[in-house]
MDAnalysis code that builds the backbone (N, CA, C; Angstrom):
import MDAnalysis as mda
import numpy as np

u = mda.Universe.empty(456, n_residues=152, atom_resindex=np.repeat(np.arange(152), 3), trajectory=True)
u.add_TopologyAttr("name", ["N", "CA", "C"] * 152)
u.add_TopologyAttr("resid", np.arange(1, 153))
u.add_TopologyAttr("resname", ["UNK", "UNK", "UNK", "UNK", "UNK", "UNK", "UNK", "UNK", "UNK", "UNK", "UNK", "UNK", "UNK", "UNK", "UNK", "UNK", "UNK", "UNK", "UNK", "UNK", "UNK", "UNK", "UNK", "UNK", "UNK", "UNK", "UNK", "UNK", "UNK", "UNK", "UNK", "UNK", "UNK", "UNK", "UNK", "UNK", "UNK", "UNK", "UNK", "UNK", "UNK", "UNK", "UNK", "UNK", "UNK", "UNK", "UNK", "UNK", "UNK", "UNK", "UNK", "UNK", "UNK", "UNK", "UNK", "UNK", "UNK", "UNK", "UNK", "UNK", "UNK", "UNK", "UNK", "UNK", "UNK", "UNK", "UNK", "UNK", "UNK", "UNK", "UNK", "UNK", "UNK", "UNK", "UNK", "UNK", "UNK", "UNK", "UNK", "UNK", "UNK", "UNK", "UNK", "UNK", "UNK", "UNK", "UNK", "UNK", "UNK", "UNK", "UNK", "UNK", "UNK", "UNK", "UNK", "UNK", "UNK", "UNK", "UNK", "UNK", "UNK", "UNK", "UNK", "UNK", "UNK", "UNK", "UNK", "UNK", "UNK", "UNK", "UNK", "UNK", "UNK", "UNK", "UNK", "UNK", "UNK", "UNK", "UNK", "UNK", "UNK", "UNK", "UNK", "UNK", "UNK", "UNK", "UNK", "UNK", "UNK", "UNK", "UNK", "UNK", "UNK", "UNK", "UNK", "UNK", "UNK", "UNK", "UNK", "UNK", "UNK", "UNK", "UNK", "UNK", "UNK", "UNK", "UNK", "UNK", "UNK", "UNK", "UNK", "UNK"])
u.atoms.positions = np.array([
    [91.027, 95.817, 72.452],
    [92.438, 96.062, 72.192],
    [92.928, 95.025, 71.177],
    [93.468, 95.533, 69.817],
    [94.159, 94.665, 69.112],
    [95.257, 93.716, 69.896],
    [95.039, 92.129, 68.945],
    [96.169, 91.492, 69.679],
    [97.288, 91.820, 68.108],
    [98.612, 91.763, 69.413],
    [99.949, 92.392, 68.901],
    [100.698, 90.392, 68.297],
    [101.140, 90.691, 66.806],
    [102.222, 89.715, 66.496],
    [103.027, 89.560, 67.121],
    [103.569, 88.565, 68.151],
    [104.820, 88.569, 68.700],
    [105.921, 89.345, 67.567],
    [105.958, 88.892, 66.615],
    [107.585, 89.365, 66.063],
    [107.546, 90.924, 65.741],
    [106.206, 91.682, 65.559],
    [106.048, 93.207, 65.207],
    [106.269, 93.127, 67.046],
    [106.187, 93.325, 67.962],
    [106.587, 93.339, 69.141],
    [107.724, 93.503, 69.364],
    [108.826, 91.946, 68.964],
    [110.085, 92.225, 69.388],
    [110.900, 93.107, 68.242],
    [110.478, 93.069, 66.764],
    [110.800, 94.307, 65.599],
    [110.818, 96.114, 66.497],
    [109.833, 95.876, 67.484],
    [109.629, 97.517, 68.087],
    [110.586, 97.769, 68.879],
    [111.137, 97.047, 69.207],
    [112.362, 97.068, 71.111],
    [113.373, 97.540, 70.204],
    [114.033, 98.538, 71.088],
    [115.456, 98.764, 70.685],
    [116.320, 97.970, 70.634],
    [116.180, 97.325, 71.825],
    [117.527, 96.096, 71.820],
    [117.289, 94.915, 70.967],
    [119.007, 94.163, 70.710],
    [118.705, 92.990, 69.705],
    [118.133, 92.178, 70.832],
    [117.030, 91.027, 70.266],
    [116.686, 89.902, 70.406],
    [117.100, 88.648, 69.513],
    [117.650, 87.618, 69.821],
    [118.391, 86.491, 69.506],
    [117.775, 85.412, 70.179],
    [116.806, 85.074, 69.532],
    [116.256, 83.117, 69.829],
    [116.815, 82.097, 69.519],
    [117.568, 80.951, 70.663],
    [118.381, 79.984, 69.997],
    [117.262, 78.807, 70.664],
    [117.476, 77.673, 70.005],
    [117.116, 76.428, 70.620],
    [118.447, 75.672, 71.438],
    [117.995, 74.675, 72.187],
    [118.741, 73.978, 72.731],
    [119.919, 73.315, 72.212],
    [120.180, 73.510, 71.092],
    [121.393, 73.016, 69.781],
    [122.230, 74.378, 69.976],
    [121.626, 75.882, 70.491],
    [122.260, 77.106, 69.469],
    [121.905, 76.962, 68.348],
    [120.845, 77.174, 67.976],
    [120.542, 77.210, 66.325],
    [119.573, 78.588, 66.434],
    [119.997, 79.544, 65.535],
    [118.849, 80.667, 65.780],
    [117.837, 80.439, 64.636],
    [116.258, 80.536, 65.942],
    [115.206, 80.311, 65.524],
    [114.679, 81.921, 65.018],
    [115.073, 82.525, 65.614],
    [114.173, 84.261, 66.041],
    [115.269, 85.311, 65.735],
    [115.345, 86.532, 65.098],
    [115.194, 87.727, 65.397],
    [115.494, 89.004, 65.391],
    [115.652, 89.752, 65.875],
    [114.523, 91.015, 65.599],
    [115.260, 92.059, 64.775],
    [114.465, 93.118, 64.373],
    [115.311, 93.972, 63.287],
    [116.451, 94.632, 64.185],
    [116.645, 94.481, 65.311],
    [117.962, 95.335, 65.882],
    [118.792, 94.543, 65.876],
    [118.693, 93.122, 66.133],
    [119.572, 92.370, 65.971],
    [120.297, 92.286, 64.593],
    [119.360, 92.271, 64.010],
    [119.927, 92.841, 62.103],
    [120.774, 93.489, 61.700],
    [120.649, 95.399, 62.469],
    [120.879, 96.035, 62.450],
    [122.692, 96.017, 63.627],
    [122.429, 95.635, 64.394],
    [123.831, 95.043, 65.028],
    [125.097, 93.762, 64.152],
    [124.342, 92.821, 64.229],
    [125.262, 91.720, 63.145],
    [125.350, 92.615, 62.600],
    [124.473, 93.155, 61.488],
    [124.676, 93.407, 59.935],
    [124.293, 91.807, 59.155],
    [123.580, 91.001, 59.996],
    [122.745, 89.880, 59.366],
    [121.805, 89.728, 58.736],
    [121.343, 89.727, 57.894],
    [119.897, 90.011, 57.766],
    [119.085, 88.088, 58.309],
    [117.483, 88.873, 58.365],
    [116.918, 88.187, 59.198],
    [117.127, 86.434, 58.538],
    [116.842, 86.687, 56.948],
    [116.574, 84.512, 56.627],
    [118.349, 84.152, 56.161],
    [119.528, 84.890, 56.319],
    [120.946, 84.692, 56.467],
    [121.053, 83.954, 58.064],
    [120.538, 84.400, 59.567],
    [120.278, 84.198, 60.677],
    [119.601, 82.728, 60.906],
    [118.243, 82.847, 60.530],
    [117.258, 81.786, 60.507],
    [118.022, 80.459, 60.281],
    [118.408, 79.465, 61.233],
    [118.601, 77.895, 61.393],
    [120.226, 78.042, 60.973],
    [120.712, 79.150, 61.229],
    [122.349, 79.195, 61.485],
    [122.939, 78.697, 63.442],
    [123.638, 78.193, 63.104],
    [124.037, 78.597, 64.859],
    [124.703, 79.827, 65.164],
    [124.596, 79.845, 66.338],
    [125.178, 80.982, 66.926],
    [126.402, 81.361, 66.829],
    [127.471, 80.414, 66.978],
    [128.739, 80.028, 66.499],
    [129.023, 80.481, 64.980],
    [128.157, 80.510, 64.223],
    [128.741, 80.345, 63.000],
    [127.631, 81.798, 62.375],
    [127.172, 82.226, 63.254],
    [126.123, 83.797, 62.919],
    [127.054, 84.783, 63.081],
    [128.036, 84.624, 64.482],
    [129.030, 85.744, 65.348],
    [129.991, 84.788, 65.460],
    [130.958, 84.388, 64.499],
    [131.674, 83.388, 64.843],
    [133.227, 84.128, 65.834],
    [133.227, 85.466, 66.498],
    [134.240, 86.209, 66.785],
    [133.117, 87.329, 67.968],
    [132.563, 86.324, 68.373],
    [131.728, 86.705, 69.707],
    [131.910, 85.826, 70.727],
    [132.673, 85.009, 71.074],
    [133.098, 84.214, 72.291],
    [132.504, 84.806, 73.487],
    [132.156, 85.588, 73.662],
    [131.868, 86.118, 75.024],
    [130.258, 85.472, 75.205],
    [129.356, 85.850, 74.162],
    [128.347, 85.727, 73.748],
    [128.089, 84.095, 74.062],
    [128.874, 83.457, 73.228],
    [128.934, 82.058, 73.109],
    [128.991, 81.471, 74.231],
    [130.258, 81.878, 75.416],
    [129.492, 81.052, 76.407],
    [128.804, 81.599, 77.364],
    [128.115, 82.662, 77.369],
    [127.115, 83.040, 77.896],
    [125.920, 82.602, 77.876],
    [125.345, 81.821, 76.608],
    [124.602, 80.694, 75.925],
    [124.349, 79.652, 76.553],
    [126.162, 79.104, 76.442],
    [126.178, 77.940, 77.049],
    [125.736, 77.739, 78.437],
    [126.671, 78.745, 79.375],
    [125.987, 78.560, 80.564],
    [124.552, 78.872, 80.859],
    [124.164, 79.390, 79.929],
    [122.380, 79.857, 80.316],
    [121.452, 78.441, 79.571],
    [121.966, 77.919, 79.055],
    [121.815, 76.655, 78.540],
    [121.802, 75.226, 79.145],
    [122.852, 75.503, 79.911],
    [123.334, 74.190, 80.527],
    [122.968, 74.399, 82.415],
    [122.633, 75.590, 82.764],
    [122.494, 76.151, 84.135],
    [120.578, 76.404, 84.011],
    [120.301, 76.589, 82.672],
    [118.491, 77.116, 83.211],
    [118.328, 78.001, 84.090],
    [119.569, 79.014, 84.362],
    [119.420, 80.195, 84.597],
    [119.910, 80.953, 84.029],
    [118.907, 82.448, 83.698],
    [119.485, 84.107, 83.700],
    [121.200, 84.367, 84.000],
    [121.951, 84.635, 82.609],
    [123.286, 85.070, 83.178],
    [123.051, 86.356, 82.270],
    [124.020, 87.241, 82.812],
    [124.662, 88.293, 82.465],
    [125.820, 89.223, 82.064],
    [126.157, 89.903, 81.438],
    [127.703, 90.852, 81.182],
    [126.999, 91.698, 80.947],
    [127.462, 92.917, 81.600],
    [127.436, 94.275, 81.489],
    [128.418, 94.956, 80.107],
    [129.536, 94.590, 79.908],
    [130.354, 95.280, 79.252],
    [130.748, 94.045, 78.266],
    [130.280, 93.717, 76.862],
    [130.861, 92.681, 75.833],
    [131.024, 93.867, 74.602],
    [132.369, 93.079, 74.043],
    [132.881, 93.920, 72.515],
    [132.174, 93.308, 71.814],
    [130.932, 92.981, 70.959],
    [130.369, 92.460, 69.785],
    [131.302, 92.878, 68.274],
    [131.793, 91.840, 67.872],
    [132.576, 92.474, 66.456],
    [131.419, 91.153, 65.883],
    [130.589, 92.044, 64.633],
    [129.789, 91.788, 63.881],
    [130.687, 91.051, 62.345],
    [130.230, 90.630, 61.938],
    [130.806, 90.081, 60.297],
    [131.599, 91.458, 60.025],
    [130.803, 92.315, 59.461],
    [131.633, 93.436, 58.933],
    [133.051, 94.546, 59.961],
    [132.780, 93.367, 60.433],
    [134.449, 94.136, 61.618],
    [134.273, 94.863, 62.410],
    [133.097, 95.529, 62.690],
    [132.958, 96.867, 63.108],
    [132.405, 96.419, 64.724],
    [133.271, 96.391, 65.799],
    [132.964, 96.041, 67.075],
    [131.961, 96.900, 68.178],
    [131.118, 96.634, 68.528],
    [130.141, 97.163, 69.175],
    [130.199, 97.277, 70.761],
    [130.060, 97.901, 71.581],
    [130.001, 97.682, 73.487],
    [128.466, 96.816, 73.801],
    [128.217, 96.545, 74.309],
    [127.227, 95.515, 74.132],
    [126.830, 95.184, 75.464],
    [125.669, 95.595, 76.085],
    [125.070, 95.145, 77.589],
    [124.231, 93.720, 77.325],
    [124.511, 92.159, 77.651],
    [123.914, 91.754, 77.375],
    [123.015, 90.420, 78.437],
    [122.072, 90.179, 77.962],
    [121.416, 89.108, 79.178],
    [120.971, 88.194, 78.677],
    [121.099, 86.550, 78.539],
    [120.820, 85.377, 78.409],
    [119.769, 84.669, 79.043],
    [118.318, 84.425, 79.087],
    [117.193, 83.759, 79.755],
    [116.846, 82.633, 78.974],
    [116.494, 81.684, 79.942],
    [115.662, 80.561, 79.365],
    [114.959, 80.747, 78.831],
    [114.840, 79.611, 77.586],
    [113.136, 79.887, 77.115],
    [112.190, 78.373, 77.510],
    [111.383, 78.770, 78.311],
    [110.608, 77.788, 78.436],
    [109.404, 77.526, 78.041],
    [109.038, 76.518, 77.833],
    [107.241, 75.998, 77.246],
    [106.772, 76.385, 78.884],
    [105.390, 76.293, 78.467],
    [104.164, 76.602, 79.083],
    [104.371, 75.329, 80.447],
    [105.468, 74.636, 80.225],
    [105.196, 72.926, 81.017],
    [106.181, 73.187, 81.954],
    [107.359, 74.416, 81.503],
    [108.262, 74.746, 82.388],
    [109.726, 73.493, 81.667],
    [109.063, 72.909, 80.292],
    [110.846, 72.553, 79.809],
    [111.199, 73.713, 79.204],
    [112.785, 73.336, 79.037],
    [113.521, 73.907, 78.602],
    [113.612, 73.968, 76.728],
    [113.557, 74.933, 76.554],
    [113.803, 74.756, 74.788],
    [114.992, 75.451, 74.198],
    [115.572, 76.522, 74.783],
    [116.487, 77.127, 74.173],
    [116.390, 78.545, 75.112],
    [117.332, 79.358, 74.517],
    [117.457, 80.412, 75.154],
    [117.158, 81.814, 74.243],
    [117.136, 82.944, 75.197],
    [116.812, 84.216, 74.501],
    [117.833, 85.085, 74.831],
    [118.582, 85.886, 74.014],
    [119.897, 86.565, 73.999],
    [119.391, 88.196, 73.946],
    [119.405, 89.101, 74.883],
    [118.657, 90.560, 74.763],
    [120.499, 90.988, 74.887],
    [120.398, 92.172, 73.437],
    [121.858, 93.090, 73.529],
    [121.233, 94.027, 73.510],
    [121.662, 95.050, 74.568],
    [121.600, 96.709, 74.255],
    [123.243, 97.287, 73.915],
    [122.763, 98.024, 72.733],
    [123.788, 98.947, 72.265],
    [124.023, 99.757, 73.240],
    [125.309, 99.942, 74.001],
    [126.031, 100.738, 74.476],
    [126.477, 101.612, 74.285],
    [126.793, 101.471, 72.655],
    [127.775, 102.557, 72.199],
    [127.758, 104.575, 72.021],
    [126.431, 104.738, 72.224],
    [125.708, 105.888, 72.335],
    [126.171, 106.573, 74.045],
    [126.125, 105.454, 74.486],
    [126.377, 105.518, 75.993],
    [127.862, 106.070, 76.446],
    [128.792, 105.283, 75.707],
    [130.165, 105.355, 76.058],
    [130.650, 106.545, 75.504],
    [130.161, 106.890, 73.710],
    [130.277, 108.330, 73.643],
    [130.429, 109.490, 74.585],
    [129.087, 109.464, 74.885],
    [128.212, 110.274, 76.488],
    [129.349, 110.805, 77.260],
    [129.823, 109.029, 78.019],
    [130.800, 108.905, 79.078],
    [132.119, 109.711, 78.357],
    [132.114, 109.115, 77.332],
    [133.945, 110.009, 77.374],
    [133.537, 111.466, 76.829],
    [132.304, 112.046, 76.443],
    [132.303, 113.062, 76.298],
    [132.032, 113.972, 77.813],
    [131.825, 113.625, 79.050],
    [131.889, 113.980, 79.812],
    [132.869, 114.040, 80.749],
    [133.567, 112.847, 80.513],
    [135.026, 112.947, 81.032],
    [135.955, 113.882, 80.241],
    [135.640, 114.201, 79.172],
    [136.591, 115.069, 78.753],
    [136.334, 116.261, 78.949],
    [134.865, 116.657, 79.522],
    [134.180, 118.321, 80.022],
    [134.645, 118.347, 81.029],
    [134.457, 117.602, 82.250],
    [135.701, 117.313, 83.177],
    [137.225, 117.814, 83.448],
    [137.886, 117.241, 82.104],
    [139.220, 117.668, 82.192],
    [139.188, 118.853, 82.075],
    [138.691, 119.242, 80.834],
    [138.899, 121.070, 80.224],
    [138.068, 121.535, 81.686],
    [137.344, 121.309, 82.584],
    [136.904, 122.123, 83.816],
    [138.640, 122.148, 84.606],
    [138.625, 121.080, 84.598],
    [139.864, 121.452, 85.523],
    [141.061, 121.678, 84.956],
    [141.471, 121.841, 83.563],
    [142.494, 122.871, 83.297],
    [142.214, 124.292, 84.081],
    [140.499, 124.449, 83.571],
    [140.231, 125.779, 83.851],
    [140.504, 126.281, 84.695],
    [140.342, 125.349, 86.034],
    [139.945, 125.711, 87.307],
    [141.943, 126.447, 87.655],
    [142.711, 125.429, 87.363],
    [144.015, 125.308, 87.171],
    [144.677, 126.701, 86.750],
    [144.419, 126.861, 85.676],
    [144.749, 128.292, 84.474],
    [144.401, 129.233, 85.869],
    [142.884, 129.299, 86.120],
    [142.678, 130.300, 86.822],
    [143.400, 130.666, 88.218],
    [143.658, 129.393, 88.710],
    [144.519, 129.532, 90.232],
    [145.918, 130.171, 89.484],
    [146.321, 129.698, 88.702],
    [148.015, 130.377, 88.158],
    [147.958, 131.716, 87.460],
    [147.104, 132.594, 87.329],
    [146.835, 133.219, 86.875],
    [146.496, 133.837, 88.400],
    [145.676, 133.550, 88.975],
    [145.523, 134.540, 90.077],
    [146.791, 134.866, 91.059],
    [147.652, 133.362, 90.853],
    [148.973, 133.554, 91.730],
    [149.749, 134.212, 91.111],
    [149.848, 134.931, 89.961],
    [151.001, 135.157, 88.902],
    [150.799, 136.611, 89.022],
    [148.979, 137.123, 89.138],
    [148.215, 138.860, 89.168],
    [148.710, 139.296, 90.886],
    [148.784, 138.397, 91.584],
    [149.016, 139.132, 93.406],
    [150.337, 139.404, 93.101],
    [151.327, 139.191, 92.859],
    [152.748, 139.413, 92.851],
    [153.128, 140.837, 92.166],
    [152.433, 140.528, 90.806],
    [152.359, 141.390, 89.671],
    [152.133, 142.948, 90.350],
    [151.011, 143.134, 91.026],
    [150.133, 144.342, 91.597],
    [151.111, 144.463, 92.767],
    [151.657, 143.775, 93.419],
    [152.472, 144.115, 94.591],
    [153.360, 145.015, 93.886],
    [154.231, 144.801, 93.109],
    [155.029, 145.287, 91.907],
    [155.180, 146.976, 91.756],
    [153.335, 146.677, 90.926],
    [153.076, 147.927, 90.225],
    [152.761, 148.821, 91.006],
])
């Protein structure tokens, strides 16, 4: 079995990957992350985090505490607004990165795009509603035809 490049590895994952060191300085990553900022990869390379997403606060101290705690944190629901303005829904998870010795070196930032998702959701909440106009129309309509026929 061929051995795999780490970075053609994390280039394959859908979700962004974001490598910081113990400063926040991004060391790593991956073309989705690219594709999210709108960063490209050597613009990224030995920027901090702060100053990569400087209008990602959520992000930021999510870092911190995964930084300063050496544990796994999480948010389910973050707005990512990228450089180019354009704000993203964003599932995201913060892990240590550790050496082989078990120190600490920095952390790893995994975002999944949401936004495909939330589409989904409000496109189903809105099949939803139009069901229950329907359902609605049809009850007033059936109450409106018994009267009618009594009538005729």
């Amino acid at each position: 079995m061929p051995a795999h490049d780490l970075e053609d590895v994390l280039d394959s994952l859908d979700d962004a990957v974001i490598v910081v060191d113990r400063a926040g300085v991004v060391s790593s990553v991956n073309q989705s992350a690219e594709a999210l900022t709108g960063i490209s990869r050597g613009a990224a390379l030995g920027t901090s985090l702060a100053a990569l997403l400087p209008r990602a606060e959520a992000l930021h101290g999510l870092v911190a505490r995964c930084l300063e705690s050496g544990l796994s944190c999480a948010d389910s629901d973050v707005a990512l607004e990228a450089r180019r303005g354009h704000r993203t829904p964003v599932s995201v998870v913060c892990s240590p990165l550790t050496r082989r010795d078990g120190a600490a070196d920095g952390a790893v930032l995994v975002a999944r795009d949401l936004s495909r998702l939330k589409a989904l959701d409000a496109d189903l909440r809105r099949a939803d509603r139009l069901g229950a106009w329907a359902t609605l129309a049809a009850g007033i309509a059936h109450e409106i035809k018994n009267p009618l026929g009594g009538i005729k």
